[in-house]
N, C-alpha and C positions, 0 to 999 in steps of 0.2 A: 504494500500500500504506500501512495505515493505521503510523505510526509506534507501537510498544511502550509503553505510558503506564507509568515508572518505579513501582513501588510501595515502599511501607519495610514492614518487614519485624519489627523487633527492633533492638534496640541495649542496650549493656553497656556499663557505665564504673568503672573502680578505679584508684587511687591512692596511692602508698605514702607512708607515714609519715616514711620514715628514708631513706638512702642503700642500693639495693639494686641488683644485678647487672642484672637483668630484672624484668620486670611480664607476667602474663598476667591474663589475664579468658575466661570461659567464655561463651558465650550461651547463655541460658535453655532455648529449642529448638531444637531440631533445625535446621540451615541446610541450603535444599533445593536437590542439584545443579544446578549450573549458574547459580545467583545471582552476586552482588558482593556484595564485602565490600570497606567504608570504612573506612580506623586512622586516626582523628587524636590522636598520640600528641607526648610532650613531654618535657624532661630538663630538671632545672634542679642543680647543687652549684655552692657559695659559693667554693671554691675556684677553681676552672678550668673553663672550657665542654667540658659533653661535647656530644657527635652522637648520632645514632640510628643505628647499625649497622644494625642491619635488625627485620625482622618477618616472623615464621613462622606456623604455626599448626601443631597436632598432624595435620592431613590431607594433609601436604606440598603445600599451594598455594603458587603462587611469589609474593611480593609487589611489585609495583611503583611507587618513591618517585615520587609525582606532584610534592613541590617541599617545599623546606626551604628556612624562614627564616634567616638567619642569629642571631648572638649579638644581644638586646635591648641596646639601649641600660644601659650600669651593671648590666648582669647579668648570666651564665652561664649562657643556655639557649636549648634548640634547639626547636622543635616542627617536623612534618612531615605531612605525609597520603601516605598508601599505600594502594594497592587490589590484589586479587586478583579477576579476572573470571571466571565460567563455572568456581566452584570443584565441585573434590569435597567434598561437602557431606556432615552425617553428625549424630550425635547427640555431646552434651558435644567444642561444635567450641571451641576453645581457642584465642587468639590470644597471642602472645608477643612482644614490644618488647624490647630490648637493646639500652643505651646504650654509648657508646665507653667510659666507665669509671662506678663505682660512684655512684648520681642518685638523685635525686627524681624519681619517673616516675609519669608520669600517660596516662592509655590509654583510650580511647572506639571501639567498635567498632560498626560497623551493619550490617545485612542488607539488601540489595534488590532489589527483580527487573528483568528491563527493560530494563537498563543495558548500555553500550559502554563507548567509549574514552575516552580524556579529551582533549577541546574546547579548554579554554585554563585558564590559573590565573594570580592575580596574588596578589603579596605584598606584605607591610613590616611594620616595625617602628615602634617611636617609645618617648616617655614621655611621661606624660598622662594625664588623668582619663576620655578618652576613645580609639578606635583606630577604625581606617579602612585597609582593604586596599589601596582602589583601585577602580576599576570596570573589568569585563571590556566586551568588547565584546559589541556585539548578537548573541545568539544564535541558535541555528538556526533556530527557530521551529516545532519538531518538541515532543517533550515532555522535555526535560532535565529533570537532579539537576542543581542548585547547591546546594554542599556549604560551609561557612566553618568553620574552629574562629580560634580567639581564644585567647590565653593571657596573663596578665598573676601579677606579682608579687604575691602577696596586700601587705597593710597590718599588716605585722609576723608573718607565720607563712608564709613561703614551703610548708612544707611541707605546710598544709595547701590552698592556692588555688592555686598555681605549678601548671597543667596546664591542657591543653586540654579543651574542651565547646565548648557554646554553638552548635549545629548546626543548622541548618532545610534543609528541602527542598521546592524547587516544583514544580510540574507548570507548564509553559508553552503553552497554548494559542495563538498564532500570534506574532508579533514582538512586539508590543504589550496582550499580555494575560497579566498576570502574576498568578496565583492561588496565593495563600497555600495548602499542605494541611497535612495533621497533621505536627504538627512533633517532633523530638524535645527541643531548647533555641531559642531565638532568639538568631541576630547576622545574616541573611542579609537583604538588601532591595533591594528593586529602585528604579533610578534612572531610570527608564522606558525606558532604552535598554540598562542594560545591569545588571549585579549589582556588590555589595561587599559584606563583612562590616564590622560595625560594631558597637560596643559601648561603652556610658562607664558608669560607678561614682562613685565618690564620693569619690576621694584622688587625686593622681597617683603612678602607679608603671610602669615599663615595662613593656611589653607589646610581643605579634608575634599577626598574623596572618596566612592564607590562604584564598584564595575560590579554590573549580574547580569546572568544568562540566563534566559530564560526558554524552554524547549519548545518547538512546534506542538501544536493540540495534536495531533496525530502520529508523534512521538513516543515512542516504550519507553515507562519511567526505567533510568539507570538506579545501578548502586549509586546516590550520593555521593560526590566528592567532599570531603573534610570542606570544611567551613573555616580559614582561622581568624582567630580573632585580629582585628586592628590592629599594625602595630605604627609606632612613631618611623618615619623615617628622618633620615640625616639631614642637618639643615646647607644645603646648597649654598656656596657662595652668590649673593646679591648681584644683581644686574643693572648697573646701574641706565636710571630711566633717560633716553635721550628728549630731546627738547626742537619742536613742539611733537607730542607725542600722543595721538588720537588713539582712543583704545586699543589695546591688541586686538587682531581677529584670530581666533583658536587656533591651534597648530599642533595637529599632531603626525605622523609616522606616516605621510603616505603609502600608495601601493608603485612596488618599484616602475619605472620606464618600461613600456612594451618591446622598445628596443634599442640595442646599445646607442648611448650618444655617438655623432660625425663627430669628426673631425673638421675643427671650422672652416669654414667657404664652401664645406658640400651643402647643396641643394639637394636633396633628393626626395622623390613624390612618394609616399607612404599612405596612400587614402584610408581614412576609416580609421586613424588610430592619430595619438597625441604625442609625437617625437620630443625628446629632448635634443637642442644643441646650441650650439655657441657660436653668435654672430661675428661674422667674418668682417666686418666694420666696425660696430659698435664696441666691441671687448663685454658683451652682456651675454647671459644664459637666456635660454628662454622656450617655451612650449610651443609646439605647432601641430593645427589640429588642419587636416585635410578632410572632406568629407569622401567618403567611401565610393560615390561616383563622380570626385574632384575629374577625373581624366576623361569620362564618357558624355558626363552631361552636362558640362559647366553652360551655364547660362550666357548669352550676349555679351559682351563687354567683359566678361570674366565674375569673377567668385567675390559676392560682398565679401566683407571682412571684420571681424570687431576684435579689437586689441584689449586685454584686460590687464589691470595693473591689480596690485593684489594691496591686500594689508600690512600694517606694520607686523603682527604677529609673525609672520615669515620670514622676518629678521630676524626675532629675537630664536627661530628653533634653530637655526645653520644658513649657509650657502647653498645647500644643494637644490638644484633648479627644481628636481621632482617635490619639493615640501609645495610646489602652487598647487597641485591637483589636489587639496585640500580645501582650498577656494571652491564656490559653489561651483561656478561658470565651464573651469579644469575639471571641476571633479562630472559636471551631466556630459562632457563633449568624452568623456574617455568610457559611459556606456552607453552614448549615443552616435554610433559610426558615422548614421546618416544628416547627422543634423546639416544645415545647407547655407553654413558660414566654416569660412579660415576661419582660424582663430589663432591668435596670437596673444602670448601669456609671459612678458619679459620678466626678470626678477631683480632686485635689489643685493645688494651685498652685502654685509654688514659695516663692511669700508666705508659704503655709500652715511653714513650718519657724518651730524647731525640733522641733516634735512632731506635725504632720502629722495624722493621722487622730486623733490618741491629745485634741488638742486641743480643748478644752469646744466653740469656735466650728463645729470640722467636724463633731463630733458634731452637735451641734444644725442643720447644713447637710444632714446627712444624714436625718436624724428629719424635718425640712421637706417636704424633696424626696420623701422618700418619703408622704408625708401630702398633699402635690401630685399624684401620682400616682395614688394612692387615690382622689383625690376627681373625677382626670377622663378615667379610664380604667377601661374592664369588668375591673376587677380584684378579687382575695376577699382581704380583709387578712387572713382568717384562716391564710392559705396565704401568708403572707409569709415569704420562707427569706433567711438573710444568708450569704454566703460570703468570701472572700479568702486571698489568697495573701501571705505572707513577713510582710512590716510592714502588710499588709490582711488578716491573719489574725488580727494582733494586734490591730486594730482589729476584726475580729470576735468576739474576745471581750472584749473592753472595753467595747462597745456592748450584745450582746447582755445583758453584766451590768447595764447600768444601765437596759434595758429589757427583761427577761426575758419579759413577757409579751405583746410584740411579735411574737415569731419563734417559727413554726411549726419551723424546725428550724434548727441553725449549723452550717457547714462550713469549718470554714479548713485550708486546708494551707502545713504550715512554723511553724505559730502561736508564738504567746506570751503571757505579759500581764506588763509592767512592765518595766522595763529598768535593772538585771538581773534577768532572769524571776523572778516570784515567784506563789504562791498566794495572791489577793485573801481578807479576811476571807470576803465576802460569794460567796463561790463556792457554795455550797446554792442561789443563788438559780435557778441552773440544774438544781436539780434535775428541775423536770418537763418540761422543754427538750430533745430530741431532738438529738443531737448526734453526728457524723461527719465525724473528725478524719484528716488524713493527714499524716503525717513521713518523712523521709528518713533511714534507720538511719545514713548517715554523713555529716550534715548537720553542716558545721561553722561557720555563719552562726548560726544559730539551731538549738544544741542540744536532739538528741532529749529532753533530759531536761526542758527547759522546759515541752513540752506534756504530757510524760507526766504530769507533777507534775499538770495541769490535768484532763486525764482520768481518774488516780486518784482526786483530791480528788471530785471531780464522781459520781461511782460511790459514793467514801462516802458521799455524800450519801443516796445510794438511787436514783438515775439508774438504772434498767436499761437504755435505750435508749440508750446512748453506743458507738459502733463506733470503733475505734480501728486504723488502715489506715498500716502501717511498712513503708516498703518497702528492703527489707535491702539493697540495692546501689547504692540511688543516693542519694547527696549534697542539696544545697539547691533546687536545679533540680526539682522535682516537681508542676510546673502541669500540665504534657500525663495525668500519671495520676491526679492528682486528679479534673479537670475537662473536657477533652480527650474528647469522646465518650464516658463515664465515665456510660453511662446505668444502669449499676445502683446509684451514687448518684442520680439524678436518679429511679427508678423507686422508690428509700425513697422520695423526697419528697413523688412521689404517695401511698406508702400510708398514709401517717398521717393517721390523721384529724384534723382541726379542737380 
């Protein structure tokens, strides 16, 4: 019997401001009987550690604490994951966290089909610029959810970072084949044997996490593997934060290159898959995605294109070019052969600090590499589109200003320009520049109001084409709905003409 192949479903995150009783969050639709539902919920007050008492929901599902961290190192807080299996499911389904006494509560809920019991979980804590659960053991080789949240101390505003996210989920196709699917945040990564969550930032501050497995509904319960208890890990040397420094975007362990990196100045056509190599101009790494019928079908004039710049987080894990397919945009084009854009995914260096993309050098790294591109691939520069996320959104409209007449259309989501965000004189110059922006209504990295300024200004201009995509319940995190299969952005792309 063929095992249940997990699906996701939905997921909802909210967070409180101040010290409150309880935390609920609603999901968007409807949850259909007999799903799972995942809490990875969090407490943090400066006074004393609370606990997570429990979690309800308004359809009387019973919830089950899969494992709780203990207190982080030099702090007062608990995080935990809890499931209800095979719930009554319903409309305006409500989930509800209550901590032992009045907290900072932070609450991420998800829907999904498919799913059993729970396989194994490993925990820990630490303090450090970066966090490491541990690695579970090899699992079933049926189709599991590996589930991680992460939580860590913000860098002076406990109240607004102190909670958990940071979520992904696999589909496992046999012991040895680990495929990335849609994700909702990134910390989850495979060690080829077995999982961890994993996550590093840019300061050191204490942090806890948890990773669990959870098996296919149509899955043979195993012997259990040993559970152990939480232990402290070592405290990592501090990393120090560079400046201006828009939140990290997650980073964890991608899945290696499909095939070996060139040798710079080769071109070569590889359709259907996401190359790594090193531009032969530029002195930059970078991803390139051809689509599967790049050589049979290409369209009139050549192959749109969109270029994505990534987040700061892909600084602080390494160099190596393959940590971008971690990024939403890298990670849907590496299981979507066919998608019907280049794509090109340059990277940063760590060299590149203090100002990283924003820097005259990587600008002009980028301008190169993409004029390298141009010149040796069925490509239409008139359909040249620039994208990025967080501090690569910033650099997408940084760039797109100083070459407005480059880019067919800009997309960054989380954006900005300047640090502390300001409106460039020279903002008209996007007027006739098609532009579709996305924010997080409670984004406290890079405030809603940074870009809005940008997309207002931009409209005075006389822009009519400027879409402006806020999405009211989630925070910094908003790669998977910008970008993420998000083909009614990618279907503007096509429609504009040249």
């Amino acid at each position: 019997i063929m095992a249940a192949v997990p699906a996701y479903l939905q997921s909802r995150d909210s967070y409180s401001t101040g010290y409150v009783s309880s935390r609920n969050v609603t999901f968007t639709n409807a949850v259909a009987n007999g799903n799972l539902v995942i809490v990875a919920v969090s407490a943090y007050r400066a006074e004393n550690s609370p606990v997570i008492n429990s979690v309800t929901d308004n359809k009387g599902n019973v919830y089950t604490k899969i494992s709780q961290v203990p207190v982080i190192p030099s702090g007062d807080d608990h995080i935990s994951l809890w499931y209800a299996n095979n719930v009554v499911g319903g409309s305006s389904f409500r989930v509800t966290s209550t901590p032992s006494q009045p907290s900072y509560v932070s609450i991420a809920i998800h829907e999904y089909s498919g799913l059993g019991a729970v396989d194994q979980v490993r925990g820990a804590n630490g303090s450090g610029a970066s966090s490491d659960t541990g690695i579970t053991s090899p699992t079933l080789g049926g189709n599991e959810l590996v589930f991680g949240a992460i939580m860590h101390l913000s860098f002076g505003n406990p109240s607004a970072t102190a909670g958990t996210g940071f979520t992904i989920r696999r589909k496992l196709t046999n012991r040895t084949s680990y495929q990335s699917l849609v994700t909702e945040d990134r910390s989850v990564v495979s060690t080829g044997e077995g999982f961890k969550a994993t996550l590093a930032w840019g300061s050191s501050v204490p942090w806890q996490g948890i990773v669990a497995v959870l098996r296919s509904s149509d899955t043979p319960t195993p012997t259990p593997s040993p559970t152990p208890t939480p232990t402290p890990t070592p405290t990592p040397t501090p990393t120090p934060s560079p400046t201006p420094t828009p939140t990290p975007t997650p980073t964890p362990t991608p899945t290696p290159s499909p095939t070996p990196t060139p040798t710079p100045g080769q071109h070569p056509v590889v359709p259907g898959q996401q190359v790594a190599y090193t531009s032969s101009t530029a002195d930059r790494p970078y991803l390139l995605f051809l689509p599967n019928n790049y050589s049979t079908q290409a369209p009139e004039g050549g192959w749109p294109t969109i270029v994505f710049l990534h987040g700061y987080g892909i600084v602080v894990a390494g160099d190596d070019v393959n940590l971008i397919r971690m990024e939403d945009l890298p990670s849907m084009v590496d299981q979507t052969p066919d998608f019907q854009f280049v794509v090109v995914s340059p990277r940063l260096y760590s060299s590149d600090a203090p100002n990283f993309w924003l820097t005259d050098s990587a600008v002009t790294s980028i301008m190169s590499l993409i004029d390298e591109i141009q010149a040796n691939y069925n490509v239409n520069a008139q359909k040249l589109n620039l994208t990025g996320y967080s501090m690569g959104a910033g650099a997408t409209w940084n760039i797109a200003l100083k070459y407005p007449s480059r880019f067919h259309t800009v997309a960054p989501a989380a954006g900005f320009y300047g640090y502390p965000p300001y409106v460039p004189s020279n903002i008209c110059d996007l007027a006739g520049t098609p532009i579709w922006a996305f924010h997080g209504a409670l984004d406290d990295q890079v405030p809603l109001s940074a870009q809005q300024q940008l997309v207002d200004a931009v409209r005075a201009c006389g822009n009519t084409n400027v879409n402006f995509s806020i999405f009211p319940n989630r925070s910094h995190m908003i790669g998977d709905l910008a970008f993420y299969n998000n083909y009614e952005l990618y279907n503007w792309m096509m429609s504009i003409a040249p």
